[in-house]
C-alpha positions as CSV (number, residue, x, y, z in Angstrom):
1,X,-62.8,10.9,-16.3
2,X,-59.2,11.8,-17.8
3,X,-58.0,10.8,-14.3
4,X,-59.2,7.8,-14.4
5,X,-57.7,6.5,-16.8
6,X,-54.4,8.6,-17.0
7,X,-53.7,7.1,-13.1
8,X,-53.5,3.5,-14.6
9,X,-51.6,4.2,-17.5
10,X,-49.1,6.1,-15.4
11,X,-49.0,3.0,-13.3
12,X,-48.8,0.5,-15.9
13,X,-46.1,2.6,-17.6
14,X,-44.0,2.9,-14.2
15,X,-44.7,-0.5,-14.2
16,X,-43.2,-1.1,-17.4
17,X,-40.6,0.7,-16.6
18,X,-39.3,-1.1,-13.4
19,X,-40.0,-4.6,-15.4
20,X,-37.0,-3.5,-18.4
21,X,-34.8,-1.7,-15.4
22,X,-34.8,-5.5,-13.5
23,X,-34.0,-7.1,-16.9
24,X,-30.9,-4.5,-17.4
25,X,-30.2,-5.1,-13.9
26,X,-29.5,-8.9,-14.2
27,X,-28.1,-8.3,-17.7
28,X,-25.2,-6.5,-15.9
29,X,-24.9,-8.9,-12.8
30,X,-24.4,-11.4,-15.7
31,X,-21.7,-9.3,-17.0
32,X,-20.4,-8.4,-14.0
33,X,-20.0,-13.0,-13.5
34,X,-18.7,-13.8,-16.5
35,X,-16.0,-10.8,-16.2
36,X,-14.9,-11.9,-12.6
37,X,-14.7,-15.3,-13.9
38,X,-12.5,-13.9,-16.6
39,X,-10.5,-12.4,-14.4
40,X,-10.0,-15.7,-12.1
41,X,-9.0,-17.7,-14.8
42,X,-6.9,-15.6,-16.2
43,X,-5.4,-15.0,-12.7
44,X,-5.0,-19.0,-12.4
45,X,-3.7,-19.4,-15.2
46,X,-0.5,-16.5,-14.7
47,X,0.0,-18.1,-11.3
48,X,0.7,-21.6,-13.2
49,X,3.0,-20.0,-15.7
50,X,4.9,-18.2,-12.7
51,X,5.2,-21.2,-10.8
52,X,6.3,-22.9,-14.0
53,X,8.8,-20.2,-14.5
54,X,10.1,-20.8,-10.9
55,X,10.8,-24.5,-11.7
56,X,12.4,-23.7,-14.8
57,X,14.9,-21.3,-13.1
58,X,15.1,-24.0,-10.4
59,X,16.5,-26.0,-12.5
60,X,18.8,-24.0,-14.3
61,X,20.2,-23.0,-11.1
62,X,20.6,-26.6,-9.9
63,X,22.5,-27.6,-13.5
64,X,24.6,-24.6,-12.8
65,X,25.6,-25.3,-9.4
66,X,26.7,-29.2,-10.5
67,X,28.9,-27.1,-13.4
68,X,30.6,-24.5,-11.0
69,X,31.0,-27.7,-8.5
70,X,32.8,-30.1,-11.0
71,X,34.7,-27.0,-12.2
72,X,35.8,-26.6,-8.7
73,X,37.0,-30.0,-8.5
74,X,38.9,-29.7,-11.3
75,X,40.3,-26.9,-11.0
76,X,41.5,-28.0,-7.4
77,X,42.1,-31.2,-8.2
78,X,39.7,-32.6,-5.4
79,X,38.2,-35.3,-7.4
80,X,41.7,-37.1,-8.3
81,X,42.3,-37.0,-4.6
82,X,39.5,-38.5,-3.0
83,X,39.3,-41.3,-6.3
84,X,42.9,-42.3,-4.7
């Protein structure tokens, strides 16, 4: 008579068991989301900054290069030449 009952308890424990195992599993695949979506957006938004960085320097180097050029021309008088 112990077998009979200690057989359903057993499988009603295992039971048990696998039910709260399933509920830690999704628990971590839910994690496991939110952290990969983490990730994405933080890897979004360093490849705005970056490309805002690039612009910046763009621009920079453009505003340099019209500086070195009209220092050119001055230096070489260039500009006074071609005004005449």
């Amino acid at each position: 008579m112990t077998k009979t009952f200690a057989l359903p308890l057993a499988l009603a424990a295992s039971l048990g068991l696998a039910a709260c195992a399933e509920a830690e599993q999704e628990a971590v695949e839910a994690d496991a989301e939110e952290a990969a979506a983490d990730v994405e957006a933080a890897a979004d938004e360093a490849a705005a900054d970056m490309e805002a960085a690039a612009d910046d320097a763009m621009a920079e180097m453009d505003e340099m290069a019209g500086d070195v050029e009209a220092a050119a021309e001055d230096a070489t008088g260039t500009e006074d030449a071609e005004a005449e």
